[in-house]
N, C-alpha and C positions, 0 to 999 in steps of 0.2 A: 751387471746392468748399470749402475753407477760409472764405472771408467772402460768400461766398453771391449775390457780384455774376454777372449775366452780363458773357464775354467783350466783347460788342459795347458795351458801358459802359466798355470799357477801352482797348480796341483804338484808336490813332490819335491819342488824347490828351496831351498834353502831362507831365511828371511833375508839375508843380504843381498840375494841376487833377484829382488822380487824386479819387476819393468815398472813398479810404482815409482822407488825413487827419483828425482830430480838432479840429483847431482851427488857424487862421493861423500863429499861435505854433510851433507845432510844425513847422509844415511848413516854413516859413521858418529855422528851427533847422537841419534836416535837410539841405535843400537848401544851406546855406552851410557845413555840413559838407564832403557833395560837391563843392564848388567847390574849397575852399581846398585838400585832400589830395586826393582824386577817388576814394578808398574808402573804407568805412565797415566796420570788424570788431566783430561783434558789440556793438551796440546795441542795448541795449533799450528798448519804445516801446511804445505800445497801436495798433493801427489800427482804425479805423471796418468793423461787418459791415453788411452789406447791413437786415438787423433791426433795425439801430439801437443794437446792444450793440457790448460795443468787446473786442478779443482782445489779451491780450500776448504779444509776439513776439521773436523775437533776429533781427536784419536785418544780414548780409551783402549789401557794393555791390562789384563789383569792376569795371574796368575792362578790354576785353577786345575783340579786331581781328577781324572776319570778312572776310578778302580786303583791300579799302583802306577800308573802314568801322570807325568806330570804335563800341563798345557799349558801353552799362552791363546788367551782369547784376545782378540783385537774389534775391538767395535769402534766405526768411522761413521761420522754422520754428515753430512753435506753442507754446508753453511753458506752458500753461493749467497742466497738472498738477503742473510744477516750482514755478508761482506760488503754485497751492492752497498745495502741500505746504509752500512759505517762509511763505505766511502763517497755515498752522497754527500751522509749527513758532514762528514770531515772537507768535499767540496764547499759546501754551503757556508760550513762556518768559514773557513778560510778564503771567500768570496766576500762576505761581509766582513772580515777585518781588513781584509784590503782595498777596500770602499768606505770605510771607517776608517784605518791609517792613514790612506793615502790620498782619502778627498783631498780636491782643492779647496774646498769651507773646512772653517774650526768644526770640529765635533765633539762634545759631551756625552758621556754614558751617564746616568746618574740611578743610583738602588734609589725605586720608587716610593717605598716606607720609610727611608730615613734621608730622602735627600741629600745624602753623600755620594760624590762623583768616585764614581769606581773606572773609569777610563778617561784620556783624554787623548784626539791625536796627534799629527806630526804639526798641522797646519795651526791647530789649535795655539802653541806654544808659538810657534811662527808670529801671530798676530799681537797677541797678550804678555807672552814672552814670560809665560807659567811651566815649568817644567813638572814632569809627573808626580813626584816628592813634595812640590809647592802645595800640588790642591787635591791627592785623591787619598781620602776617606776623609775630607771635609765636605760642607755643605756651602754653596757661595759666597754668602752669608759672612763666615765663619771667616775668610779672607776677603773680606773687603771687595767684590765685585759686584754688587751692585754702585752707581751711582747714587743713585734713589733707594734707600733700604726703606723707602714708605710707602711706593710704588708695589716692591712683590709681592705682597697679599693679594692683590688684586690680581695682578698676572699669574698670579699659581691657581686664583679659583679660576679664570675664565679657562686654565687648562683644564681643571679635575671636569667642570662644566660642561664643555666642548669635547673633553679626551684629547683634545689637538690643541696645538697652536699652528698659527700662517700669518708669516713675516710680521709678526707683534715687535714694533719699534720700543726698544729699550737702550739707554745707556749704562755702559760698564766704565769699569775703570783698568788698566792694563798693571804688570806690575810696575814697572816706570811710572805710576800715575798719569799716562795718558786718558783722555776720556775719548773710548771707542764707541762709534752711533753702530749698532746693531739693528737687524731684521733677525727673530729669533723665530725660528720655526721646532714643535716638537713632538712628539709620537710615544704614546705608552707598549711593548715592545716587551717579549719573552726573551730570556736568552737564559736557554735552560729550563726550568723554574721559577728562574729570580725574574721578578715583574719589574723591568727597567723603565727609564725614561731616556729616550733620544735625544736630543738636540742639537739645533743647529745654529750657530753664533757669527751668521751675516755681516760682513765689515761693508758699512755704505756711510762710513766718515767722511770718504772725499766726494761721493753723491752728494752727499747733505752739505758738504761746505762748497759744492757747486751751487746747488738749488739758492744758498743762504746769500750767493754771488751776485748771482741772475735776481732773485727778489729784491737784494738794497740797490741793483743798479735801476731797476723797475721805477723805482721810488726816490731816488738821489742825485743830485745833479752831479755829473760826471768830473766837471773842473774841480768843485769845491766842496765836493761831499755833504754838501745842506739837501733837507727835505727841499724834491722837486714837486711842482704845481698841484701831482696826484695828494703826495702826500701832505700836504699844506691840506688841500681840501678835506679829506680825511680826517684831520685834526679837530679842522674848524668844525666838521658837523659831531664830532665827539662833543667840542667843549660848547658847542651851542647846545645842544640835547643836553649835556651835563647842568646848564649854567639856568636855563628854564626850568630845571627840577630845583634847585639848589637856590634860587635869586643872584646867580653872579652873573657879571657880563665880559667881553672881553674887547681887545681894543687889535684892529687891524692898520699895522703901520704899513705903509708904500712906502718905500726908497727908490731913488733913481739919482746915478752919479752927475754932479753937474761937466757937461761939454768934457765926456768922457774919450769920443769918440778922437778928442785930439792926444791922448796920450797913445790909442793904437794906429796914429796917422803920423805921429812922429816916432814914436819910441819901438814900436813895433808891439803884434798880438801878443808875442811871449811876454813881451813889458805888462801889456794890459792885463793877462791872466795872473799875472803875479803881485798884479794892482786889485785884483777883483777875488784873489786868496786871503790878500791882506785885507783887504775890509771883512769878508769873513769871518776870519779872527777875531779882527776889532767887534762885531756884531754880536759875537758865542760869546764873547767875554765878559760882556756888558749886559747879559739877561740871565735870568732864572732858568733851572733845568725844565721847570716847568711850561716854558714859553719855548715858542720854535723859531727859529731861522730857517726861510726858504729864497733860494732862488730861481724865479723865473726864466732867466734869459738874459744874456745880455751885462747889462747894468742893472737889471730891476729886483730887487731884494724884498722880501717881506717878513715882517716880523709879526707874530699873532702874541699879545700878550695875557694871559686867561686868567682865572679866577680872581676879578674885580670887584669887593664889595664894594657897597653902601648905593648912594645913589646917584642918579648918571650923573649930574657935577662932578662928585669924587671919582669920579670912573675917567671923564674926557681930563681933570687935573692930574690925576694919575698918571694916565697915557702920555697928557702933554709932560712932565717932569720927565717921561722916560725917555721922549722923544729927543729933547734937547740935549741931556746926556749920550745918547746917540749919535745924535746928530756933531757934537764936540768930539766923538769918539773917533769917527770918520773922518773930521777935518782936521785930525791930527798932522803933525809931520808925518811923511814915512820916507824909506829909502829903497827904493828898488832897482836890484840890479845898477846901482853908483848912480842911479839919478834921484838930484831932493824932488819929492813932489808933496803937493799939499791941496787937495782934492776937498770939494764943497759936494753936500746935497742936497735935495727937496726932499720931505717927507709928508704923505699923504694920509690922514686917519677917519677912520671910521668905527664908530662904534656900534656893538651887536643890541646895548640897551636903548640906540637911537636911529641907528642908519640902513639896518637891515635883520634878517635873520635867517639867510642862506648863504652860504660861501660864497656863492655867485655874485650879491647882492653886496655884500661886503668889501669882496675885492674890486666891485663896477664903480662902487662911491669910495672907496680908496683913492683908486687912481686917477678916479675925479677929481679928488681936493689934490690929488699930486700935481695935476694939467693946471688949477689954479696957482700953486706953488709957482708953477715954471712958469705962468703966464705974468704973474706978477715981480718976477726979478729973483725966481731961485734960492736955493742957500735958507733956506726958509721953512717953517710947520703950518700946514695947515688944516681944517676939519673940515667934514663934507659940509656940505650945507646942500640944500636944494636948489638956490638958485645957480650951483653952479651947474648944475645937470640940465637946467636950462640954457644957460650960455653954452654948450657944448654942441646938445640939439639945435639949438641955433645955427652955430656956428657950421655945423655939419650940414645941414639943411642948403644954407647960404652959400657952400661949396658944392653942392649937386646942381642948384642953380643957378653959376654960372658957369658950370659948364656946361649947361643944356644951351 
């Protein structure tokens, strides 16, 4: 019933010549098995079915006396479904290490109780440049892979917490001491009995130092790498908010180059850019980390000076001392591109404990007292005052009507 022969194909035959075998090899195998010991405990073997397909089997031989005859009993049992099931289970696992090896992500195995990495794969080393000997049956820790060893306390409960992680940004360190930005994704996982832990070790270094690209150009003026208008503002509403809590004030200086426009009418734009890098310099050199340099556009520079004690007097003598040290800074010689030039400017201030208390307001009376500056013979400091925001209005007014 099993292999589908009839009885009388069996009956009276020899055991060598049974239609069971598969091939010579085999049976000559077998049979000198039985000789040498005269039983056989569980073997396993294919045998020939009647159809022509072949069954796997576990074959019991024992030896055994009926009266003064001596017998061989053979008992065969079928094992088709135990075989299926060994070579699922042998697909399966060798489906997952070749999706484990061969991802294109780093991958981690790590024993869930003691946090030692019991695998790593190809890609893994690829990125981190850890060879298998470097890091398994350590715990990360142990060689130095976190950036942050104050950080994975936290990161290991929101696992236990969750049972997961999904792309939790972490920095590592490579063995070369590179610092790689990760997305760390990870999964608690049988393999066997042993309760693993998964992971996956995301390289989005060069995402992140795009993003870090796009954000300082966002915020940075292109020629000269100073905070642009956005970030100027930004500042200012920090250190105003700061300076209201705390009694400090700060002082907003206007720049603007005097009769600038003739050195990119003679010398050329790339002259002027390399005129308008140089003052830059000149400007970062001459203030506190604390304070910013921005530029607007153009010619027009600003300087935010911040935490000013005492009271507004010492605040506007403060700012004017720094002004004029500036202002000498800029009218230094310089040499650009083999031409001497030696460049003047206006400078326009306002202060947050007199002239305003929004960015807006601050930068409006800046470059007011700057228009005063220019209006009176340049080269020169001056502070807002009110009337000159009348003379503007004015003046603005005066030019609407006549043109009407």
């Amino acid at each position: 019933a099993l292999f589908g022969w009839n009885a009388s194909r069996f009956i009276g035959l020899h055991s060598a010549a049974l239609p069971l075998w598969v091939n010579p090899e085999q049976r000559a195998g077998f049979l000198q098995q039985l000789s040498t010991s005269g039983r056989i405990q569980q073997h396993e073997t294919r045998f020939q079915c009647h159809d022509g397909q072949t069954k796997p089997c576990l074959i019991y031989v024992e030896q055994v006396s009926i009266g003064n005859q001596s017998y061989r009993l053979a008992m065969v049992h079928d094992i088709s479904e135990r075989s299926n099931a060994d070579r699922e289970l042998r697909q399966s696992e060798a489906k997952f290490a070749a999706l484990f090896i061969d991802s294109p992500e780093p991958y981690v195995l790590f024993d869930k109780r003691s946090a030692k990495i019991t695998e790593i794969n190809h890609r893994f080393t690829e990125v981190f440049g850890y060879q298998p000997e470097d890091v398994i049956g350590k715990t990360a820790a142990e060689f130095g892979f976190w950036r942050y060893p104050n950080k994975r306390p936290a990161v290991i409960n929101k696992l236990l917490r969750d049972r997961c992680l999904r792309n939790e940004p972490v920095d590592l360190i490579a063995r070369d001491g590179r610092v790689v930005s990760c997305e760390v994704s990870s999964n608690f996982i049988l393999i066997g009995n042993e309760p693993s832990t998964l992971s996956c070790f995301k390289d989005v270094t060069e995402q992140r130092n795009i993003e870090a690209r796009v954000k300082h150009q966002a915020y940075h003026d292109a020629l000269t790498d100073l905070p642009n208008r956005l970030l100027l503002n930004d500042r200012l509403e920090q250190h105003l908010a700061i300076g209201e809590r705390h009694g400090l004030s700060c002082a907003l200086l206007f720049f603007d180059l005097d009769h600038f426009k003739r050195v990119n009418d003679s010398l050329g734009h790339s002259c002027g850019d390399a005129v308008l890098q140089e003052v830059s310099r000149r400007l970062q050199a001459r203030v506190r980390k604390a304070d910013t340099v921005a530029r607007l556009g153009g010619d027009e520079f600003v300087i935010l000076l911040t935490g000013l004690p005492g009271k507004p007097e010492q605040s506007a003598e403060r700012a004017r001392i720094n002004a004029a040290e500036l202002l000498e800074a800029v009218s230094a010689p310089m040499s650009i591109e083999g031409h001497g030039l030696q460049l003047s400017c206006s400078i326009g201030i306002a202060l947050s404990s007199e002239h305003g208390s929004t960015p807006e307001d601050l930068l409006k009376h800046a470059d007011t007292a700057l228009y005063g500056v220019k209006a009176s013979g340049r080269n020169n400091i001056a502070f807002f005052e009110p009337q000159m925001q009348v003379v503007v209005s004015q003046r603005l007014q005066l030019e609407a009507e006549l043109r009407q």
